[in-house]
KEMIKOL-21214 format. One record per residue (C-alpha): residue number from 0; z, y, x. Coordinates in steps of 0.25 Angstrom, whole numbers, m for minus. Each point is the difference from the previous one (the first is absolute). Layout:
(r NUM (Z Y X))
...
***
This chain:
(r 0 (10 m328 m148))
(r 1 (12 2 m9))
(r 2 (2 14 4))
(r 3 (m15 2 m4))
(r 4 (4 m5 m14))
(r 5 (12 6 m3))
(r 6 (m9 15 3))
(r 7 (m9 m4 m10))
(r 8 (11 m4 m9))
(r 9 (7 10 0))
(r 10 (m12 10 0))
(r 11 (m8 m6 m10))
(r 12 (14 m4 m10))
(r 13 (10 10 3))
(r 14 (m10 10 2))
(r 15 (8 6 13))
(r 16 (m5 10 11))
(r 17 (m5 m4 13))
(r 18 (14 7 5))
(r 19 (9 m9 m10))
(r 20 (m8 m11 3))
(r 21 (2 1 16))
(r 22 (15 2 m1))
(r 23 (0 m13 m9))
(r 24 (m7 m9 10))
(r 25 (7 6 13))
(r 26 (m15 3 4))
(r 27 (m7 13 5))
(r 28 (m6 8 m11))
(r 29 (m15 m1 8))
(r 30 (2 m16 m1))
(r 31 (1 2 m16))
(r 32 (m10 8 1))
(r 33 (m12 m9 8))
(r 34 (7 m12 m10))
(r 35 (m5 8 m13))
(r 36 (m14 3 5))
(r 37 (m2 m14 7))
(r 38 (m6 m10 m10))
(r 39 (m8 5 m13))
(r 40 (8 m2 m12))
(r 41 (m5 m15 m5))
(r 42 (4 m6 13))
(r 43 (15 3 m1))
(r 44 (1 3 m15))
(r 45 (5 m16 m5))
(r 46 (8 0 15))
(r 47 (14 m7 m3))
(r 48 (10 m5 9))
(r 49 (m2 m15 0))
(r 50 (m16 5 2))
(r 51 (m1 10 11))
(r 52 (5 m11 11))
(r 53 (m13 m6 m1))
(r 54 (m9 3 12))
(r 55 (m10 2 m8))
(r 56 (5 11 m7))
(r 57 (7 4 15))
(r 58 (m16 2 3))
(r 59 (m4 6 m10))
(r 60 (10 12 2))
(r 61 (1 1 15))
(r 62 (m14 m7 5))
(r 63 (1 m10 9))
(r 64 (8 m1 13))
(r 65 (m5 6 14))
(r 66 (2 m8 12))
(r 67 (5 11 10))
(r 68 (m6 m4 13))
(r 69 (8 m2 11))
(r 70 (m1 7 14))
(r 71 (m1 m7 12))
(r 72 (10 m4 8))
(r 73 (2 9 10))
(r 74 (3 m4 14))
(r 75 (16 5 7))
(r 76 (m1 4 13))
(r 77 (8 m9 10))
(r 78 (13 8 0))
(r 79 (6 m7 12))
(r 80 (m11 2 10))
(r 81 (0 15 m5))
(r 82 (14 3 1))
(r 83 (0 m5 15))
(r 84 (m12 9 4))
(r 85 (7 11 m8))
(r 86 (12 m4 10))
(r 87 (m9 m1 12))
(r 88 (m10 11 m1))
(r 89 (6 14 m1))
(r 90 (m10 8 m4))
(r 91 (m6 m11 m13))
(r 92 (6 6 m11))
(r 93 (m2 m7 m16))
(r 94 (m14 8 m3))
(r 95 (m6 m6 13))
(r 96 (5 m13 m4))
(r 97 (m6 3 m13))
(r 98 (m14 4 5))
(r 99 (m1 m13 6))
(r 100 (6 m8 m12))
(r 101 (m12 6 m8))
(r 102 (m12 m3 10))
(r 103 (3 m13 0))
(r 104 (3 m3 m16))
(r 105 (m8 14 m7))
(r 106 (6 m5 m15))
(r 107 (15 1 8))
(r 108 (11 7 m6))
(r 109 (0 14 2))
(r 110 (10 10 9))
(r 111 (10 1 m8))
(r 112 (0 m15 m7))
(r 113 (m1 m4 15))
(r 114 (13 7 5))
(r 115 (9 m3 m14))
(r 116 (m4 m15 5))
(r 117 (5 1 14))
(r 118 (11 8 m2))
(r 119 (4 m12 m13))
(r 120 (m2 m10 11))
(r 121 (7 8 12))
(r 122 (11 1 m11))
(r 123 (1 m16 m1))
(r 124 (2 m2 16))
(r 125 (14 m3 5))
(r 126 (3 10 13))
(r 127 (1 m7 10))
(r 128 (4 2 16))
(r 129 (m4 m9 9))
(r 130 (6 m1 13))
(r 131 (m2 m9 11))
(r 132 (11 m7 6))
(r 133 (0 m9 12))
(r 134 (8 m12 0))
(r 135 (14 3 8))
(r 136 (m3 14 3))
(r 137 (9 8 m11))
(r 138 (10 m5 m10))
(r 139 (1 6 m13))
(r 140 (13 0 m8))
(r 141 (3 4 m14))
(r 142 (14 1 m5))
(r 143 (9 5 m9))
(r 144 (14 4 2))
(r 145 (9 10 8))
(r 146 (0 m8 12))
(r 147 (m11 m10 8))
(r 148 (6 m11 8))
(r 149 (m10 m8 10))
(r 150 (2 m14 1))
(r 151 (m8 0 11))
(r 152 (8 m1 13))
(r 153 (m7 5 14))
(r 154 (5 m7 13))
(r 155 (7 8 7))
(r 156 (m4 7 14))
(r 157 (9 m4 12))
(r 158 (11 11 1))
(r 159 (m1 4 m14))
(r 160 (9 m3 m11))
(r 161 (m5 m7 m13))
(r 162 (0 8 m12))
(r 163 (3 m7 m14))
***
C-alpha cells in the first residue's frame, strides 16, 4: 500500500516518468504501470500516508482478497514396503512401482514427483548390513595399535609346550 502511494506521488506531484518512478520504488516499471491504471482518479486522488492503511481504501484499490483453494492432500506411497520389493524383485523397476501407485490413489503424485520423493527418503535411510551371528560361533575383535595380544589362554595339548 505504501509503494502504491508513493507511485501516485511521485507521478501526480513530481511529475516523473514511469521509468524514474520504478528506479525510485525498487519496483518493476510494468507494476508502476498497472498502479497508474488501477483505480479511477477520485479514488486515490485525497490518498495520504496516515489514510491509505485503511482497509477500506486497501479494497478500493486492490478488491477484495481470494481465498486460494488448497489442493488435496495427496497420499505417499509406503516407501519401505517399496524399497524391499525393489530389493526382492529383479525385474520391478520405479515406473512399475508407479503404475501401481497410480491405480490405487489416481489423484497421486506423478512419475517424476514420485521418484524425487523416494530418492528424499532413500537419502534419509542409515546403510546398514545386517549379519547373523550365532552366539559362540566367531569372535570379532577391533583394535588399534601395532601389536594385538590375547588374554585368552588355551590349555595346552599333552606334549605340547604353552605358548605365552
Amino acid at each position: 500500500m505504501r509503494k502504491f502511494i508513493e507511485v501516485i506521488r511521485l507521478r501526480f506531484e513530481l511529475g516523473l516518468g514511469q521509468r524514474a518512478i520504478a528506479r525510485a520504488c525498487s519496483i518493476s516499471q510494468s507494476t508502476v504501470h498497472d498502479y497508474l491504471n488501477r483505480p479511477p482518479q477520485p479514488v486515490w486522488c485525497g490518498l495520504s500516508e496516515r489514510s491509505g492503511t485503511s482497509s477500506v481504501s486497501s479494497r478500493a484499490l486492490f478488491g477484495e482478497r481470494q481465498v486460494v483453494k488448497r489442493l488435496p492432500e495427496q497420499v505417499l506411497p509406503d516407501f519401505p514396503a517399496l524399497h524391499s520389493q525393489l530389493q526382492q524383485h529383479r525385474h520391478l523397476t520405479l515406473q512399475l512401482a508407479w503404475e501401481e501407485y497410480r491405480q490405487i490413489h489416481p489423484e497421486g503424485y506423478g512419475y517424476s514427483r514420485f521418484c524425487e520423493l523416494y530418492q528424499r527418503w532413500r537419502r534419509k535411510q542409515d546403510v546398514v548390513l545386517r549379519q547373523v551371528h550365532k552366539p559362540g560361533e566367531k569372535g570379532f575383535v577391533d583394535w588399534a595399535g601395532a601389536r594385538f595380544r590375547s588374554t585368552i589362554r588355551l590349555p595346552a595339548k599333552p606334549g605340547q609346550p604353552r605358548c605365552s
